[in-house]
C-alpha positions as CSV (number, residue, x, y, z in Angstrom):
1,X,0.0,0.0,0.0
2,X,1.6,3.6,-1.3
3,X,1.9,6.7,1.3
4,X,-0.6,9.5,1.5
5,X,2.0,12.2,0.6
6,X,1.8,13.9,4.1
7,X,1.5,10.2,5.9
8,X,4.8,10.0,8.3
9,X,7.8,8.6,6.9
10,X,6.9,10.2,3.2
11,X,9.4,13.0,3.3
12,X,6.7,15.2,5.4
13,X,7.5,17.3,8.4
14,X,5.4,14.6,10.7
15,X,7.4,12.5,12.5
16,X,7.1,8.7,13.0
17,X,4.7,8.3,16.1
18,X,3.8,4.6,15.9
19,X,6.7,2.1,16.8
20,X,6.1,-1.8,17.3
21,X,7.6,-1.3,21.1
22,X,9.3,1.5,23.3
23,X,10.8,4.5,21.4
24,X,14.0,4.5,20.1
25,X,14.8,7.1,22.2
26,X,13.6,5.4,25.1
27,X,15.6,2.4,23.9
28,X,18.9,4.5,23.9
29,X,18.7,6.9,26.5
30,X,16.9,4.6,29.0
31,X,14.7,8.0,29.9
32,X,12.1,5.6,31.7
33,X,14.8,4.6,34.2
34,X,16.4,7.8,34.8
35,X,13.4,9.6,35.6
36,X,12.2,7.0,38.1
37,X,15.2,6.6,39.9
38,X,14.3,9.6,42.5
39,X,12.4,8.0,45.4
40,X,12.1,11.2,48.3
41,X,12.2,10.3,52.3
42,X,10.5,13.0,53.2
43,X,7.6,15.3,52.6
44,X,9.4,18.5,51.8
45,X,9.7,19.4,47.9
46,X,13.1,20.4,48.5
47,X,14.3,17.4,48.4
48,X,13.8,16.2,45.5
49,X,15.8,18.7,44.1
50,X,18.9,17.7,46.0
51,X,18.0,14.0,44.9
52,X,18.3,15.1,41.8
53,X,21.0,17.0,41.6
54,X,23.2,14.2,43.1
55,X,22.4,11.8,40.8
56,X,23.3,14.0,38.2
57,X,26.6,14.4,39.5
58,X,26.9,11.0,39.9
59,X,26.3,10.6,35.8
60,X,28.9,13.7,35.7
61,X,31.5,11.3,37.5
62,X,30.7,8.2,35.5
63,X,31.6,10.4,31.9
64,X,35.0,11.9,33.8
65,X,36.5,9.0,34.8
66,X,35.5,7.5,31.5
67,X,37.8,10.2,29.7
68,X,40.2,10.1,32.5
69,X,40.3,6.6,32.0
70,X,40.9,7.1,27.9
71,X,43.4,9.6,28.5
72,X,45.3,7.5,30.6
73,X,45.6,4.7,28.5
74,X,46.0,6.9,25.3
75,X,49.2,8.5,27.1
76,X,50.1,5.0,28.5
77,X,49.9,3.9,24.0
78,X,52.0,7.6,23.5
79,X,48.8,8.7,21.8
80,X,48.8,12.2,22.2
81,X,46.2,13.3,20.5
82,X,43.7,10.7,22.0
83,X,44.5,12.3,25.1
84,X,44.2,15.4,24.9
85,X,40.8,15.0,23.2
86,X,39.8,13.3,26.1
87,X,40.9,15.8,28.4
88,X,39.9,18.6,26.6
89,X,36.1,16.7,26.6
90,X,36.4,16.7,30.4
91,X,36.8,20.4,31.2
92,X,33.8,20.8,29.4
93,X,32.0,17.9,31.8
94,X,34.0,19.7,34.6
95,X,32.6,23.0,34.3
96,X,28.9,21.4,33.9
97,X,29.4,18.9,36.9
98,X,30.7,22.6,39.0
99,X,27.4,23.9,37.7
100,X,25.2,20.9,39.1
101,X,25.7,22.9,43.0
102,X,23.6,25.8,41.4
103,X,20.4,24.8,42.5
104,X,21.5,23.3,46.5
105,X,24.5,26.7,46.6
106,X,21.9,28.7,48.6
107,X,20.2,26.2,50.9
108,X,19.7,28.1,54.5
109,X,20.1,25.4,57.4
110,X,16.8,25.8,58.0
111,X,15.8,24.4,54.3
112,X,18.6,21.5,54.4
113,X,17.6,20.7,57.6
114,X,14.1,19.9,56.7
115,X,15.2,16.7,54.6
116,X,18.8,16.0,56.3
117,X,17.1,13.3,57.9
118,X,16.6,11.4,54.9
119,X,20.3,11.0,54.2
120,X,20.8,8.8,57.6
121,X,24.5,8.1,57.3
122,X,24.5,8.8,53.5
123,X,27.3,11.0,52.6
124,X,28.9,12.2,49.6
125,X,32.1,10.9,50.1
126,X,30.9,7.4,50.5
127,X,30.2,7.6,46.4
128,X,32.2,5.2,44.8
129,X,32.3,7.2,41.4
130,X,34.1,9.9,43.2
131,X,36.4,7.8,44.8
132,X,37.6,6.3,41.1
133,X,37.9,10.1,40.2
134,X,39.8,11.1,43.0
135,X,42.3,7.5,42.3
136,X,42.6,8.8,38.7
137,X,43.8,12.7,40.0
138,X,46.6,10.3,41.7
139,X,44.6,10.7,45.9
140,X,45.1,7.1,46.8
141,X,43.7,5.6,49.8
142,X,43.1,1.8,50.5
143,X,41.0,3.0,53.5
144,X,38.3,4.8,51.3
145,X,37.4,1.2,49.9
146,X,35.7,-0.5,53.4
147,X,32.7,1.7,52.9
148,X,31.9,-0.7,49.6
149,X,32.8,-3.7,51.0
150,X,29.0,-4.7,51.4
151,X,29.0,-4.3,47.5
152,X,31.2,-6.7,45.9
153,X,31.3,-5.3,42.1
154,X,31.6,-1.7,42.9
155,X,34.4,-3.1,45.5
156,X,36.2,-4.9,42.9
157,X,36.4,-1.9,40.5
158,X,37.9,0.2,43.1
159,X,40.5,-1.9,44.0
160,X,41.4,-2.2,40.6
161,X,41.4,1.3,40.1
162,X,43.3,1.7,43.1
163,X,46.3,-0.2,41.9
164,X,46.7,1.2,38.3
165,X,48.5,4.1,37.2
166,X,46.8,7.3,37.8
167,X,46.4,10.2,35.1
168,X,49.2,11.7,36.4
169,X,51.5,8.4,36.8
170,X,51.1,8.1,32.8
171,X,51.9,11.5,32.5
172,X,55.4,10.9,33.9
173,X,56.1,7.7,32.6
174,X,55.4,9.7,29.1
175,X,58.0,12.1,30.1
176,X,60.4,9.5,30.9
177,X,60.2,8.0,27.7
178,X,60.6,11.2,26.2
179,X,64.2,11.2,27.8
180,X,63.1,13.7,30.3
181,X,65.0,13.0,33.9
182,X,61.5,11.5,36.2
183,X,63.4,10.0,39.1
184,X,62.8,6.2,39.3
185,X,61.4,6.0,43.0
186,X,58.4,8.0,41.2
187,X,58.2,5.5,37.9
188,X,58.3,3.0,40.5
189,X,56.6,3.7,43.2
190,X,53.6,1.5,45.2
191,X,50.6,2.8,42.9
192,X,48.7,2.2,45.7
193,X,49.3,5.0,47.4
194,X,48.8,8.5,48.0
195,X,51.0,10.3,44.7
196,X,53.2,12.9,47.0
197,X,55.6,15.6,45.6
198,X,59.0,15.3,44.0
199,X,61.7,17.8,43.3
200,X,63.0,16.4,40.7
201,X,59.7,16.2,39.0
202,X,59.0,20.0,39.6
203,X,62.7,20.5,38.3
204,X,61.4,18.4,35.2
205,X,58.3,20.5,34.9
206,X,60.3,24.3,35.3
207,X,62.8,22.9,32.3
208,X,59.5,22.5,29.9
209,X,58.1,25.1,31.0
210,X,60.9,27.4,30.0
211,X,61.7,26.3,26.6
212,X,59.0,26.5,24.0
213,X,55.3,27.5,24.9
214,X,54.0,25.4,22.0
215,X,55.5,22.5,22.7
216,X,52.9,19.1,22.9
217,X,54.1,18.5,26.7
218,X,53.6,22.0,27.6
219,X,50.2,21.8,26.2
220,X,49.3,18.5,27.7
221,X,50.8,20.1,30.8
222,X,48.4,23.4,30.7
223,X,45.4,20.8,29.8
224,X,46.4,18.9,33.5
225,X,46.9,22.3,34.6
226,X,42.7,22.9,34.2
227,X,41.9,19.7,35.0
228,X,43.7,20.6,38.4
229,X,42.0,24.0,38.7
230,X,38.3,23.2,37.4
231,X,38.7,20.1,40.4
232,X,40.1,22.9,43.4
233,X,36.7,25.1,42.2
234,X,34.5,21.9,42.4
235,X,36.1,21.4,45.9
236,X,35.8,24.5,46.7
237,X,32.1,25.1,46.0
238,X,31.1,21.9,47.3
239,X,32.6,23.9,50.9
240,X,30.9,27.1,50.4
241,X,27.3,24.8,49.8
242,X,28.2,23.2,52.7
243,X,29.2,26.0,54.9
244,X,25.8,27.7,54.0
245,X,23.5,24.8,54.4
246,X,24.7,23.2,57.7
247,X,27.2,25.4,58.7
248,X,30.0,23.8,60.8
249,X,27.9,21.3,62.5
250,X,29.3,17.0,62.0
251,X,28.7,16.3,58.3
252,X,26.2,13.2,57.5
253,X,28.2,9.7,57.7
254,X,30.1,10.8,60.7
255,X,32.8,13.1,58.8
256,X,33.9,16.6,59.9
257,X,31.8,18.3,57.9
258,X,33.2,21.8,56.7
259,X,37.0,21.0,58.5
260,X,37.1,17.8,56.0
261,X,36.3,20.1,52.8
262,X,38.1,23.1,53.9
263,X,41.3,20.9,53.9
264,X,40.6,19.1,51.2
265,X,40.2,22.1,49.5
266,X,43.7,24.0,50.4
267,X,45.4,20.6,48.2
268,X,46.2,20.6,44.3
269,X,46.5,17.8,42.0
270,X,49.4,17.7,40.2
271,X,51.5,19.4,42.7
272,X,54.2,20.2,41.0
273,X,52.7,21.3,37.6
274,X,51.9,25.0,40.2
275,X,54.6,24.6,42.3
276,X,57.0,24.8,39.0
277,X,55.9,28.0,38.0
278,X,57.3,29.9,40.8
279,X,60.8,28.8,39.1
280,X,59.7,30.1,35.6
């Protein structure tokens, strides 16, 4: 049977409305699943709002460590431009996953406290997305992976990810094999730990930083370089939220509250990527 010339699917401006099953869209996008996913405690309409919002952060986390993750092993493959693509994706996803504390950055305590109660002991930093974010900016802690124990495949994943090389590791095994002097206690070093500063790697990082601008390792280092800074702002407004909305009362889960973030947010990654500068 022929089409009526404005029947959908003729060339017309009308879509196609009837499908067999779910939409396509739905198919790809999972839409359904996402938007029933919010389940409130309480019986303020606040909080669905911060429901909201955290899950989207959560979805923010899962697409940064998945370019974090690429950029890694591009470096670790000396694929440059695969990297830095990468990166260059996430500052974008950075500066939208800063964003997502718009809507909870004026909360009064009054306001937070009227759903708080909801959380129990949740707390953010008991997110195991985070956590493979934070491993990837080189923060290692063995410690941070007893909260997931309870949850054997999210557990698994994070101790992988706690024992490969970070973003930064790759960096500096590309720089070694780019004849640059990175000491071998750093190239060698127990990957699962905590990454702490070397001399001779902010030595390394002054000498490139004083010969040409346009150079592909000064470039990947000024892409680190916002990766570094778009994560100090996300630390940083994740305090000032806090500060507002509860003030300097024990966080949720038992942590300090605003002492844990305000600490957390005087450290860099990448240490000596700043620190090098100063020798410029």
């Amino acid at each position: 049977m022929s089409q009526t010339p404005d029947a959908p699917g003729a060339g017309s401006d009308t879509p196609n409305l009837d499908f067999a099953g779910t939409t396509p869209y739905e198919d790809y996008v999972q839409a359904d699943v996402l938007t029933h996913l919010q389940h409130p405690l309480s019986d303020d309409p606040g909080e669905m709002v911060f429901l909201v919002t955290t899950q989207v952060m959560e979805l923010w986390f899962t697409v940064i460590v998945h370019e974090w993750e690429t950029a890694a092993k591009a470096l670790g493959e000396d694929n440059l431009p695969v990297a830095t693509d990468a990166l260059k994706r996430s500052l974008r996803e950075l500066e939208a996953l800063n964003a997502s504390w718009r809507p909870l950055a004026h909360l009064t305590p009054a306001q937070f406290n009227s759903y708080r109660s909801a959380l129990g002991e949740g707390s953010g930093f008991q997110s195991a997305m985070y956590r493979r974010m934070e491993f990837l900016l080189g923060d290692k802690s063995a410690s941070m992976l007893v909260p997931h124990r309870g949850a054997p495949r999210v557990y698994a994943e994070l101790e992988k990810a706690l024992h490969q090389p970070s973003l930064y590791d790759e960096t500096l095994r590309l720089l070694a094999r780019r004849g640059l002097p990175v000491p071998a206690s750093v190239l060698e070093r127990d990957l699962s730990q905590k990454y702490e500063p070397s001399a001779e790697v902010e030595a390394v990082w002054t000498e490139l930083y004083q010969g040409d601008q346009n150079a592909e390792l000064v470039r990947l280092g000024e892409l680190l370089t916002d990766v570094g800074e778009l994560v100090w702002r996300w630390r940083n407004d994740h305090l000032v939220a806090t500060r507002r909305a509860m003030g300097s009362k024990v966080g949720t889960g038992g942590s300090a509250g605003v002492a844990w973030l305000e600490k957390r947010a005087t450290k860099n990654v990448f240490p000596e990527l700043w620190t090098a500068r100063s020798h410029v």
